[in-house]
FIGU-160990 format. One record per residue (C-alpha): residue number from 1; x, y, z. Coordinates in pm, 1 decimal, decimal comma. Each point is the difference from the previous one (the first is absolute). Layout:
N
<pt nr="NUM" px="X" py="Y" pz="Z"/>
...
//
This chain:
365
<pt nr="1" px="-3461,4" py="-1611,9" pz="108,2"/>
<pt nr="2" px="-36,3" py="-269,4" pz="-260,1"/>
<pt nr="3" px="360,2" py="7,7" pz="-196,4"/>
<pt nr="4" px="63,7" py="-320,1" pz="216,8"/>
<pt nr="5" px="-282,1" py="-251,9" pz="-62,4"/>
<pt nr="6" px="-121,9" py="-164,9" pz="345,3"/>
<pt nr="7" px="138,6" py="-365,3" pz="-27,8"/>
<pt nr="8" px="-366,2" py="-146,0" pz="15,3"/>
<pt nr="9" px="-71,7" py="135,5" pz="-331,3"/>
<pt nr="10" px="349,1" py="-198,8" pz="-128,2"/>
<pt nr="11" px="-236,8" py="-328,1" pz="58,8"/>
<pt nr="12" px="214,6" py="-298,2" pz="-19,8"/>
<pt nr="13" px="374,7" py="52,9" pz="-174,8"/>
<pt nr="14" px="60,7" py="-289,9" pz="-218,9"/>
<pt nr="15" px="440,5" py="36,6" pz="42,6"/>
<pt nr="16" px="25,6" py="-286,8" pz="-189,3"/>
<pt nr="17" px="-173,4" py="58,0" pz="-298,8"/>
<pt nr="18" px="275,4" py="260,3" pz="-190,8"/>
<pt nr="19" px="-313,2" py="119,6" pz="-240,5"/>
<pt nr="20" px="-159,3" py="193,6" pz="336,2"/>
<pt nr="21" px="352,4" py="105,4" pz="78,8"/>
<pt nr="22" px="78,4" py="147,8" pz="-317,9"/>
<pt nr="23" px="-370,3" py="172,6" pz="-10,2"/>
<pt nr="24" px="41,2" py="131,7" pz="365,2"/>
<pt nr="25" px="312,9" py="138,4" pz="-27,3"/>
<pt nr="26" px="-62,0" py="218,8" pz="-318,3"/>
<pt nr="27" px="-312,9" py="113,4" pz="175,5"/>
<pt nr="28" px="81,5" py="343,5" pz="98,8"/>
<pt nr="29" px="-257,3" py="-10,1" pz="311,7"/>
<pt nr="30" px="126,8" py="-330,8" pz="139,3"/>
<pt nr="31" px="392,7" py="21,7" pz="-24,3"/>
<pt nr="32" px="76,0" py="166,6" pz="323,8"/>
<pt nr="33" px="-258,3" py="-205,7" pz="155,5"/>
<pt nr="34" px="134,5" py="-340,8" pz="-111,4"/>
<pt nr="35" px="337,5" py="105,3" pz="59,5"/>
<pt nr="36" px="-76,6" py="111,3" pz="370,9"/>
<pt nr="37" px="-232,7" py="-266,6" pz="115,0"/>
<pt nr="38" px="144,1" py="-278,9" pz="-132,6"/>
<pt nr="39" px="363,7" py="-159,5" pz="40,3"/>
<pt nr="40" px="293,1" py="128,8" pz="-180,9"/>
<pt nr="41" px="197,8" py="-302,4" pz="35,7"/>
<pt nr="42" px="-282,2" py="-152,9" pz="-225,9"/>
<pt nr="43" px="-3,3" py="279,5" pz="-231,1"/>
<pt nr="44" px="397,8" py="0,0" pz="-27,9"/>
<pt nr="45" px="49,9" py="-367,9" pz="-62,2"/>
<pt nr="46" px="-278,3" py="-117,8" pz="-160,9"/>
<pt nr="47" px="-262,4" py="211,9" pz="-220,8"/>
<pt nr="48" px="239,1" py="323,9" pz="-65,8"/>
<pt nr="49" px="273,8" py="-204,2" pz="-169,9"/>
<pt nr="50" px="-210,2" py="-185,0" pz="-268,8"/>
<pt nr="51" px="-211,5" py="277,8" pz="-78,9"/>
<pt nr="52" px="229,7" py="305,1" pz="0,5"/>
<pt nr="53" px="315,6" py="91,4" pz="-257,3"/>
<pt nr="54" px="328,8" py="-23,1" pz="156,1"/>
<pt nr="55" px="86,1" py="342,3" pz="22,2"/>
<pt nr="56" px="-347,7" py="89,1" pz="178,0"/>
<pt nr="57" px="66,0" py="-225,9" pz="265,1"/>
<pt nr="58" px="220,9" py="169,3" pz="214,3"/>
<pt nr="59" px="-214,3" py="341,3" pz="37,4"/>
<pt nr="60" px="-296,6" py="-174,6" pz="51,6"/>
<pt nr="61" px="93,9" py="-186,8" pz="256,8"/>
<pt nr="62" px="188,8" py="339,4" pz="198,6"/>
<pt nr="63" px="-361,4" py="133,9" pz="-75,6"/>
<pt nr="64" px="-187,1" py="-291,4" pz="195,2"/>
<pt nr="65" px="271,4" py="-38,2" pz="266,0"/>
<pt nr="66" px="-42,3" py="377,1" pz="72,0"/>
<pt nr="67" px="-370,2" py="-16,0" pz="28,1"/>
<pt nr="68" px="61,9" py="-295,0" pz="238,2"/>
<pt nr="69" px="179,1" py="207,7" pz="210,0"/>
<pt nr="70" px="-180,5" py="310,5" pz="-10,8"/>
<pt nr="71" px="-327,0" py="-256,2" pz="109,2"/>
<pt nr="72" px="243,5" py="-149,2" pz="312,9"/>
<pt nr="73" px="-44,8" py="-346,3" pz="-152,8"/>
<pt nr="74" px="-369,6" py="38,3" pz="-80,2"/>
<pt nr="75" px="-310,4" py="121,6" pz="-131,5"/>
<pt nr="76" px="-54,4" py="348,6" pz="80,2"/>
<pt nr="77" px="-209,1" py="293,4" pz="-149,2"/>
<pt nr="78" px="189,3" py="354,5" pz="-185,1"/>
<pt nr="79" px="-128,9" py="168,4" pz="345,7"/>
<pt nr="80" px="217,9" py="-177,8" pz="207,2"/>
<pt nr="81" px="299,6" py="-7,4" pz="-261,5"/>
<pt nr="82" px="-67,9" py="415,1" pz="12,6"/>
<pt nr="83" px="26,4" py="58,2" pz="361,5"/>
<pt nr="84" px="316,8" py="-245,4" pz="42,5"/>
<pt nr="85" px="138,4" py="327,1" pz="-171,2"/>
<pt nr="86" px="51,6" py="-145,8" pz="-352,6"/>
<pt nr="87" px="-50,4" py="251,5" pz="-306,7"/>
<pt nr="88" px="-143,8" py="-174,0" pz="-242,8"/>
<pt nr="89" px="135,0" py="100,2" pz="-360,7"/>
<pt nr="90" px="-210,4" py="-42,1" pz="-366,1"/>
<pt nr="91" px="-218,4" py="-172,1" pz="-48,1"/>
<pt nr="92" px="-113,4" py="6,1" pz="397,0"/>
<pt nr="93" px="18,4" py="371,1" pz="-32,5"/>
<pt nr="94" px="-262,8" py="24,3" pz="-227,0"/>
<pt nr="95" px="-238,6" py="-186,8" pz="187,7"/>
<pt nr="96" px="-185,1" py="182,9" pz="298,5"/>
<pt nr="97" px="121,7" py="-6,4" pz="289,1"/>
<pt nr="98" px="339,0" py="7,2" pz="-170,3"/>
<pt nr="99" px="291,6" py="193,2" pz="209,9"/>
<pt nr="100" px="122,5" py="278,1" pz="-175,4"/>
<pt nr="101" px="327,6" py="224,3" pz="53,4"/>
<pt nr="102" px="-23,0" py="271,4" pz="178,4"/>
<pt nr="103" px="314,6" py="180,4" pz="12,3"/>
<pt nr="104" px="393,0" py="-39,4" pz="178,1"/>
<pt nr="105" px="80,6" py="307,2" pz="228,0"/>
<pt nr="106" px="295,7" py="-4,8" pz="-231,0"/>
<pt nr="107" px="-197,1" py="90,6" pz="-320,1"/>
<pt nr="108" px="29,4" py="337,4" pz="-177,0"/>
<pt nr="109" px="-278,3" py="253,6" pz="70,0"/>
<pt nr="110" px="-161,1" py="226,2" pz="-249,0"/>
<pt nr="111" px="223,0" py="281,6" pz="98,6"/>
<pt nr="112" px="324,3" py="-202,8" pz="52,6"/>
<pt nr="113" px="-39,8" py="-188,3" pz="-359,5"/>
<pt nr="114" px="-33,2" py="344,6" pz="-159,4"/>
<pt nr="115" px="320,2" py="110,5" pz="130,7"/>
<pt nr="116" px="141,7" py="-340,4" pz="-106,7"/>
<pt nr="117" px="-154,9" py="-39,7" pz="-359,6"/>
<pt nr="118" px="153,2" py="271,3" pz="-200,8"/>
<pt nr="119" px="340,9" py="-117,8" pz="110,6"/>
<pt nr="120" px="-90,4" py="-403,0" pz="-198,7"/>
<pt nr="121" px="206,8" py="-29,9" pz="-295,5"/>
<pt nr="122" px="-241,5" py="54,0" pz="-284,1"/>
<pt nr="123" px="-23,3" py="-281,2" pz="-279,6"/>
<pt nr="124" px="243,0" py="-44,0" pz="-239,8"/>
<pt nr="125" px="-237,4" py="-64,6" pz="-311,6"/>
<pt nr="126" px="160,1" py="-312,4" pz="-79,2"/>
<pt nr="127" px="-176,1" py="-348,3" pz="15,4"/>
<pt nr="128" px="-338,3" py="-89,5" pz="141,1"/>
<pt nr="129" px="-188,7" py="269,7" pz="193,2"/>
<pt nr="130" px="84,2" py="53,8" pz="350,2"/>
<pt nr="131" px="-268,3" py="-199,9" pz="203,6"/>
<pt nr="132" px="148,7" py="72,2" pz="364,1"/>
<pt nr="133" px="-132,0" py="165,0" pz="288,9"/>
<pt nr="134" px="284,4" py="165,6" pz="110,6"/>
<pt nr="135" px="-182,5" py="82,1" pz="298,0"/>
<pt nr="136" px="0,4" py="-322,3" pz="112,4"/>
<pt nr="137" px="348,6" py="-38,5" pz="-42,3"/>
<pt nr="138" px="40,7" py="277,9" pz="195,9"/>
<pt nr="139" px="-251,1" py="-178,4" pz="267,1"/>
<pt nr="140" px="233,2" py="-313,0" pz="-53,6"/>
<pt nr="141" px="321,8" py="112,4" pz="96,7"/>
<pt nr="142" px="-103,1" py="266,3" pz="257,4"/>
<pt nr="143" px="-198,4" py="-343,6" pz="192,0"/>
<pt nr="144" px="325,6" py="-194,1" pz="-71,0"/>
<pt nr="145" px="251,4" py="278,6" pz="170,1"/>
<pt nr="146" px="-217,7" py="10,6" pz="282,1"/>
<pt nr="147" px="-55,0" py="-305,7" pz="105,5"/>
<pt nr="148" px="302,2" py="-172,6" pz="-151,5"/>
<pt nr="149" px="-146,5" py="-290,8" pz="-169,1"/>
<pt nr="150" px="173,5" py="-187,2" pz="-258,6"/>
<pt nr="151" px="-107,3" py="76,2" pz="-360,3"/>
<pt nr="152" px="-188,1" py="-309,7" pz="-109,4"/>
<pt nr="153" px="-195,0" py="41,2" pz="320,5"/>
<pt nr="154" px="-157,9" py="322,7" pz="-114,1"/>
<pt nr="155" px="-386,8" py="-33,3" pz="57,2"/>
<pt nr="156" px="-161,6" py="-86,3" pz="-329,3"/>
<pt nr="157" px="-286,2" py="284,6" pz="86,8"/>
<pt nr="158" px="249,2" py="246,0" pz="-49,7"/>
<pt nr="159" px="-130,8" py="16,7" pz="-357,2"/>
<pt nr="160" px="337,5" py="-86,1" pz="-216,1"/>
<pt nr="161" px="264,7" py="-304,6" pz="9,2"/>
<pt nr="162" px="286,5" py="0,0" pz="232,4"/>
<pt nr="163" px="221,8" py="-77,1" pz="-319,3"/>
<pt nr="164" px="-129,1" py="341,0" pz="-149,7"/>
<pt nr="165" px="41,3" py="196,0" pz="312,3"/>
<pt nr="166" px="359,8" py="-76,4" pz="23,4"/>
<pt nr="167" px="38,2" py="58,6" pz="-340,0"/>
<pt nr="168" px="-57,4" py="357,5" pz="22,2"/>
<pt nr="169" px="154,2" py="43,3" pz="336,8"/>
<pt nr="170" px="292,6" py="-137,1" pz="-176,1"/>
<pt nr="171" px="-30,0" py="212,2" pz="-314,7"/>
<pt nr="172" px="-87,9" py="316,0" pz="189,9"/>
<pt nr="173" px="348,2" py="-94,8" pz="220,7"/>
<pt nr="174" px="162,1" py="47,9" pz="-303,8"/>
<pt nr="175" px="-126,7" py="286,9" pz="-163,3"/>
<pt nr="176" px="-13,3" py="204,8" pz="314,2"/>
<pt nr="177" px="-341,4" py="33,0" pz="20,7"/>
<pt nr="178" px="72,0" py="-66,6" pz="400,4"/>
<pt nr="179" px="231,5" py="262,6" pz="24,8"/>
<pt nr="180" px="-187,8" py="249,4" pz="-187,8"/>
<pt nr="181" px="-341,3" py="0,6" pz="166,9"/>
<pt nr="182" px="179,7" py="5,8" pz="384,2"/>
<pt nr="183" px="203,7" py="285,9" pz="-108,6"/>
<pt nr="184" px="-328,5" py="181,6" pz="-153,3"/>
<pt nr="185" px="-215,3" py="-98,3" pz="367,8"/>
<pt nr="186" px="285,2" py="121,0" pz="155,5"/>
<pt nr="187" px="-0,8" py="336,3" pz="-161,7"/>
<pt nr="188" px="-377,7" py="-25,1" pz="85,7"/>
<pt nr="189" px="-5,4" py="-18,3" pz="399,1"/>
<pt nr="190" px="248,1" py="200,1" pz="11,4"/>
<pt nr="191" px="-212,4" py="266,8" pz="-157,1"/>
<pt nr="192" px="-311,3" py="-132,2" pz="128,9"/>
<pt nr="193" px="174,0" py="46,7" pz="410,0"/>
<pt nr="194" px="52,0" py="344,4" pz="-62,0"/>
<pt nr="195" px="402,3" py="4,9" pz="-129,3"/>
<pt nr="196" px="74,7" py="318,5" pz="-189,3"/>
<pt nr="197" px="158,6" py="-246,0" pz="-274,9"/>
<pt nr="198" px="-14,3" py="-356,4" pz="-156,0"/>
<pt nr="199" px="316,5" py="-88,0" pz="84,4"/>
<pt nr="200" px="247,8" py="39,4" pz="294,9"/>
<pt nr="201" px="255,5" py="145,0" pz="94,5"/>
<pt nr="202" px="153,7" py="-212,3" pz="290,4"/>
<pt nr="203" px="22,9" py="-361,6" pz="-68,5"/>
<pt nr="204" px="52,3" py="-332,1" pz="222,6"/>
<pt nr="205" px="187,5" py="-318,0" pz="-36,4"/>
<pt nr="206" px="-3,1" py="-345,5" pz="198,3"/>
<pt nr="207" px="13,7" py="-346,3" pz="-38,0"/>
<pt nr="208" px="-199,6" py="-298,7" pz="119,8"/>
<pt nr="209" px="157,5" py="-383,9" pz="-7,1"/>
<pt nr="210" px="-256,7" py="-279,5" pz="-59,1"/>
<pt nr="211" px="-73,0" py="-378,6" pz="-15,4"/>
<pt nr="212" px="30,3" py="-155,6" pz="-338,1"/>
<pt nr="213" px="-165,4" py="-346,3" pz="-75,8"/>
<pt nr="214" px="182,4" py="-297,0" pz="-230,6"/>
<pt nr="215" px="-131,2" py="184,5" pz="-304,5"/>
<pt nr="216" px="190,5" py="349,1" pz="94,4"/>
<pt nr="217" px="288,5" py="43,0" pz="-279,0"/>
<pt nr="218" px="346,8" py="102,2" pz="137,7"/>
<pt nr="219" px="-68,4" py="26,6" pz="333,5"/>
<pt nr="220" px="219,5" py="138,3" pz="232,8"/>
<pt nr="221" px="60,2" py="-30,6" pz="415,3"/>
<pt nr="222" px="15,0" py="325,6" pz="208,5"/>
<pt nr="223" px="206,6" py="-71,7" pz="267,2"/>
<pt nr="224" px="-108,3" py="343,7" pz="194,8"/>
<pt nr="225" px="-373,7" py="-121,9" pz="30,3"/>
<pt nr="226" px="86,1" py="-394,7" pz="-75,9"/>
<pt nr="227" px="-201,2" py="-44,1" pz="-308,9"/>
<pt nr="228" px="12,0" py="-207,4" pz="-300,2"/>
<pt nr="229" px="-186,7" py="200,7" pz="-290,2"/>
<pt nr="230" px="-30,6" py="325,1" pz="-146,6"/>
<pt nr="231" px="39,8" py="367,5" pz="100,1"/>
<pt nr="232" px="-203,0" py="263,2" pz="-113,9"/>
<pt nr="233" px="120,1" py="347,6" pz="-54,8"/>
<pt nr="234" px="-289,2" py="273,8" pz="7,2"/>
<pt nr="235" px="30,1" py="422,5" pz="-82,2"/>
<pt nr="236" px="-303,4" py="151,5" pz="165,9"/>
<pt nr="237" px="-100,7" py="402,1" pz="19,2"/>
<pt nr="238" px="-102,5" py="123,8" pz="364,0"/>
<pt nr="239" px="-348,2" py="-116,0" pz="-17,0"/>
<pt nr="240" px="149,1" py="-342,5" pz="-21,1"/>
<pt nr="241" px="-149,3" py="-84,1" pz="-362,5"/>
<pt nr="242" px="210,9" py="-222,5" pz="-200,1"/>
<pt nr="243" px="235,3" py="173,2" pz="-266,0"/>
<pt nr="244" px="223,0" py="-259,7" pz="-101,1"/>
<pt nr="245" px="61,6" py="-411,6" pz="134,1"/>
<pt nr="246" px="298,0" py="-192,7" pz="-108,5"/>
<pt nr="247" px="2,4" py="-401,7" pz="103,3"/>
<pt nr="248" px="370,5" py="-168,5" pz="31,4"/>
<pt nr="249" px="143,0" py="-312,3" pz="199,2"/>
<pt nr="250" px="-13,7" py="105,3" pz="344,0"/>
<pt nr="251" px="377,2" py="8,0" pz="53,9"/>
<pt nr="252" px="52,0" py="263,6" pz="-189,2"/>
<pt nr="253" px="79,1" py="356,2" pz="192,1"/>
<pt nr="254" px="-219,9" py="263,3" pz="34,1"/>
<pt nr="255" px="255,5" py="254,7" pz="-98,0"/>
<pt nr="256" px="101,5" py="-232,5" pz="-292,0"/>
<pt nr="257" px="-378,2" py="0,2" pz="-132,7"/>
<pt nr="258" px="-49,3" py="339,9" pz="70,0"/>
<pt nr="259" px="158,8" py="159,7" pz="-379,7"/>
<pt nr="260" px="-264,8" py="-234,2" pz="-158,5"/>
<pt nr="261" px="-296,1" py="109,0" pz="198,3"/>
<pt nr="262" px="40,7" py="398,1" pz="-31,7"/>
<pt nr="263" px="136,6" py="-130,8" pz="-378,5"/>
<pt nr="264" px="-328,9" py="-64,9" pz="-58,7"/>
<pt nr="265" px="-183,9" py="309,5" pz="71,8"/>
<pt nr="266" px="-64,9" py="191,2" pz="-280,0"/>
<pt nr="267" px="203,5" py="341,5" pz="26,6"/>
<pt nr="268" px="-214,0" py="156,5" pz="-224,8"/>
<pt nr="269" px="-316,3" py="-91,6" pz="165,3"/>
<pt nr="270" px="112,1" py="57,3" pz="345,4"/>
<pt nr="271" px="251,9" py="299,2" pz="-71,9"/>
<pt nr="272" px="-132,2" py="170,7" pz="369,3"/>
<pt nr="273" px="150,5" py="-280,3" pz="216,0"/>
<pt nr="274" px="322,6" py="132,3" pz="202,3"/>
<pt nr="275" px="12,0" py="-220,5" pz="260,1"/>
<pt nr="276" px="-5,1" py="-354,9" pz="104,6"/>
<pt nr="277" px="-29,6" py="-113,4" pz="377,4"/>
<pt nr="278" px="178,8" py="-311,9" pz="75,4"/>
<pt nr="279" px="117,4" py="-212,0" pz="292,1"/>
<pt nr="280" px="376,2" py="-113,4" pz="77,5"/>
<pt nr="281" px="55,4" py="-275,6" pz="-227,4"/>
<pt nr="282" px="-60,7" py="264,2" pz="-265,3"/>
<pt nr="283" px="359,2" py="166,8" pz="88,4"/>
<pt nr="284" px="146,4" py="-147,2" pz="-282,0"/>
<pt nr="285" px="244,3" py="208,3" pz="-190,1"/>
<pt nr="286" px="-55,2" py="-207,9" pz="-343,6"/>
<pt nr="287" px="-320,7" py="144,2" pz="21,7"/>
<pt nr="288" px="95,7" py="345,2" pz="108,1"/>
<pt nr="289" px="236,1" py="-8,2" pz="-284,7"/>
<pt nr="290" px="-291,3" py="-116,1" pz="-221,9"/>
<pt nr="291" px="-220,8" py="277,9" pz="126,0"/>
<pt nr="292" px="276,9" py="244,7" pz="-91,8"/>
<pt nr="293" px="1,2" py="-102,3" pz="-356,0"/>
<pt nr="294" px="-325,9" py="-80,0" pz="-61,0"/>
<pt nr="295" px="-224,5" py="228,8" pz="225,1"/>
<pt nr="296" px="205,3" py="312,5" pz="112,8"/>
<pt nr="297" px="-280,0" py="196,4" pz="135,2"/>
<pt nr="298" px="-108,1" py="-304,7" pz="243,6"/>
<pt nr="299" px="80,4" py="-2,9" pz="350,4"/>
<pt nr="300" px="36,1" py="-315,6" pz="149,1"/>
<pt nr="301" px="-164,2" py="30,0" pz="392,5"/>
<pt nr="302" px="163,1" py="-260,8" pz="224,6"/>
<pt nr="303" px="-273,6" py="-62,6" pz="348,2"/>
<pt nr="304" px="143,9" py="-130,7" pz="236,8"/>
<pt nr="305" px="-111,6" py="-106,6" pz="386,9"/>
<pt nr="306" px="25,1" py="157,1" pz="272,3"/>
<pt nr="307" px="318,1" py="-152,8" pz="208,6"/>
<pt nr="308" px="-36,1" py="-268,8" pz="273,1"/>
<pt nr="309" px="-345,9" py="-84,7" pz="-209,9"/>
<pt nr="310" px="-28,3" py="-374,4" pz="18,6"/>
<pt nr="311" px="-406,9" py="-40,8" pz="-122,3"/>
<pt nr="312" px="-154,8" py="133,0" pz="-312,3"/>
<pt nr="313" px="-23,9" py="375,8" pz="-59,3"/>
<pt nr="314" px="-187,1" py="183,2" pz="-269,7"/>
<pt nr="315" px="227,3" py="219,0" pz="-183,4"/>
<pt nr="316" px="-96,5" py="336,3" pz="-167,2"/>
<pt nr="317" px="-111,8" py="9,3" pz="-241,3"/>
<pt nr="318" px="101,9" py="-356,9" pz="-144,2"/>
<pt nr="319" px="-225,2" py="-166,8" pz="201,7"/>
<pt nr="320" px="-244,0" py="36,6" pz="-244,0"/>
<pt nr="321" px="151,3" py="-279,2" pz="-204,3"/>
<pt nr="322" px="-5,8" py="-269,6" pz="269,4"/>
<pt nr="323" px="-421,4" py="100,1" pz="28,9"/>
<pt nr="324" px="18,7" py="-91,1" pz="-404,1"/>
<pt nr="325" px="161,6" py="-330,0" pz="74,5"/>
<pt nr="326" px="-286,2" py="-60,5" pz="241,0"/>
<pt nr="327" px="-279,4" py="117,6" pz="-257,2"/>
<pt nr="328" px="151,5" py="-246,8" pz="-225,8"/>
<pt nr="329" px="21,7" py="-257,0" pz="233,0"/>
<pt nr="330" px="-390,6" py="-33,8" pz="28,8"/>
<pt nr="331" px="2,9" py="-137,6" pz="-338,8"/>
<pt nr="332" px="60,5" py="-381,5" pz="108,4"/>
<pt nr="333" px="138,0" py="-28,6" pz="-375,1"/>
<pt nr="334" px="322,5" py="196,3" pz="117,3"/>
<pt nr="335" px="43,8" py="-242,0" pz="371,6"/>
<pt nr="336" px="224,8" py="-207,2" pz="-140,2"/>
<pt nr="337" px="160,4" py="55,3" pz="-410,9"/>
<pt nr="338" px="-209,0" py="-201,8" pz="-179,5"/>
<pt nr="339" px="80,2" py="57,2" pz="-307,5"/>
<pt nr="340" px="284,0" py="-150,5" pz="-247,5"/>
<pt nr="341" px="154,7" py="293,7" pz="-146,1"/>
<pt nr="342" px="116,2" py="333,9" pz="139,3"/>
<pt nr="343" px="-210,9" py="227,9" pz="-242,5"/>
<pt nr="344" px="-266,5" py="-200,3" pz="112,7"/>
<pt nr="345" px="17,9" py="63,1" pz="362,9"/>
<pt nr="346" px="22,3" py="354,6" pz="-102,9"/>
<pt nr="347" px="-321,8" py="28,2" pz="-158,0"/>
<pt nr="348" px="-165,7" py="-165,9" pz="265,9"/>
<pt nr="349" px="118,3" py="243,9" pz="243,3"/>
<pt nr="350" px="-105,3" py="300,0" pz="-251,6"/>
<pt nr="351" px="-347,3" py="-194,6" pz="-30,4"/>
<pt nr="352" px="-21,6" py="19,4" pz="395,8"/>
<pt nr="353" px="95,7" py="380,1" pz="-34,5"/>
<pt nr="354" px="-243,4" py="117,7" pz="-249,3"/>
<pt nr="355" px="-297,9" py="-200,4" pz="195,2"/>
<pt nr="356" px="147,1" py="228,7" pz="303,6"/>
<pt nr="357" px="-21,4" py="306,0" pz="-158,5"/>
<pt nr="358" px="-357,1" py="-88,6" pz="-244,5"/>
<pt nr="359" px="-120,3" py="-32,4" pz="395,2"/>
<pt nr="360" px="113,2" py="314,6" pz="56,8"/>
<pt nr="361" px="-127,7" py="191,2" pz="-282,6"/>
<pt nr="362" px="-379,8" py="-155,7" pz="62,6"/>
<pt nr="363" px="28,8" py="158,9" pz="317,5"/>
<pt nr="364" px="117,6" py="340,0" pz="-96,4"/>
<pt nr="365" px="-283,0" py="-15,3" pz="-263,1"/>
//
């Protein structure tokens, strides 16, 4: 291809004549050309100072730095730039020859964005016309709670800014958008797997203690499982889909948090549940008490091993919710907690749900 001239055709480069400078490096054929096969040292302190306005100097010279490196300290053609697994962005994408995307295993498909879409808050009719693809801020955060990279290091072909993508995860935190649409997909596979109703009957509760990083607010140390971090609290039916997830300091008690996780299951939405299977440190009478007042036709269900068990044995029925803590453990977002506030680690762990279950649902379809 021709987009890089061959540097016989440069004939001889006059650097110290500024006038040839300043025509070469407005020359839109010649600028990645000059900037790769000749020396940026030159180009930093000599020519690019005198000819350039202050606040242009420090882009341009990232630009001809990075095209230094992407050459290995040379002159090389787009070809070999290309197969060194660089993805060239505009204006090399418009040239042939140009990479262009070609999809994330973690994007929406057809089916799953239709499931997704009518669930997006719809505009408020104030200010400028909405100009976001809100499918790619789906794409965005999905790819970001998967492979658990930090937010400014969201790839740029996702199609929208990092600083817009976590404005609407924020925004959508908020308004409950998160909690909305994984209640609705739960309804959905329940359905969809053959349940005679949306929503259950039988309930189960655990906990799961986790790292925090120097960014976690009020962190806490379990001194059960030796952690400093967070705790999170989940409600799950017997399929193991995520009802309800509640995100403290991980020194506080199951049985403590317990109140504030069933608080926080709608009654009138889930009026069938009458049970809730729980382990040991669930035996709290503050919460029995609580149950009492609050929830008189729930049962709590206390599972407990078998005696003279020393390893790990699945429990009936609540076993389920130790598989969900593994589903949600694939999402390398949720290793460690990541993120600075509480509400936000619990949207990232309903984000990790709803990609679970918009799996699901393209399967049953």
């Amino acid at each position: 291809m021709d987009f890089l001239a061959d540097p016989s055709d440069l004939g001889e480069c006059h650097h110290d004549d500024p006038s040839w400078f300043r025509k070469e490096l407005f020359s839109t054929r010649r600028i990645v050309t000059f900037s790769i096969l000749c020396k940026p040292n030159y180009i930093f302190r000599n020519s690019l100072p005198r000819l350039l306005p202050k606040k242009w100097r420090c882009p341009i010279k990232s630009l001809f730095g990075n095209l230094w490196d992407l050459g290995g300290g040379g002159g090389v053609g787009l070809e070999k730039i290309s197969t060194r697994g660089y993805r060239p962005v505009s204006p090399m994408a418009a040239f042939p020859g140009g990479i262009m995307r070609t999809g994330y295993p973690t994007d929406l498909t057809e089916s799953e964005w239709a499931l997704v879409q009518p669930f997006v808050p719809p505009p408020t009719g104030a200010g400028a016309p909405r100009t976001v693809n809100f499918r790619s801020v789906l794409n965005s955060i999905l790819y970001l709670n998967r492979t658990g990279c930090q937010w400014r290091m969201l790839p740029n072909d996702l199609g929208t800014p990092w600083q817009t993508v976590y404005a609407y995860f924020a925004t959508w935190k908020r308004n409950g958008t998160w909690t909305r649409l994984n209640a609705a997909l739960a309804a959905q596979v329940r359905v969809a797997e053959g349940r005679p109703d949306p929503t259950p009957s039988a309930t189960c509760i655990d906990s799961q203690s986790v790292k925090g990083t120097e960014c976690t607010e009020n962190p806490g140390y379990d001194g059960g499982k030796k952690i400093q971090g967070r705790k999170r609290h989940i409600l799950t039916d017997t399929l193991g889909l995520l009802l309800v997830v509640v995100v403290t300091a991980a020194n506080v008690d199951d049985g403590a948090a317990a109140a504030t996780v069933l608080g926080r299951l709608d009654p009138g939405v889930y009026s069938r549940v009458r049970a809730v299977f729980a382990d040991q440190k669930y035996h709290n009478h503050a919460f029995e008490a609580w149950l009492s007042g609050h929830r008189p036709g729930v049962r709590l269900e206390i599972s407990s091993r078998p005696p003279g068990a020393t390893t790990f044995q699945p429990l009936r029925v609540r076993w389920v919710v130790e598989r969900t803590f593994a589903w949600i453990g694939r999402c390398r977002r949720n290793s460690k907690d990541y993120e600075r506030t509480e509400s936000s680690s619990e949207a990232m762990v309903q984000v990790s749900s709803i990609r679970l279950m918009l799996r699901r649902l393209n399967k049953c379809a």
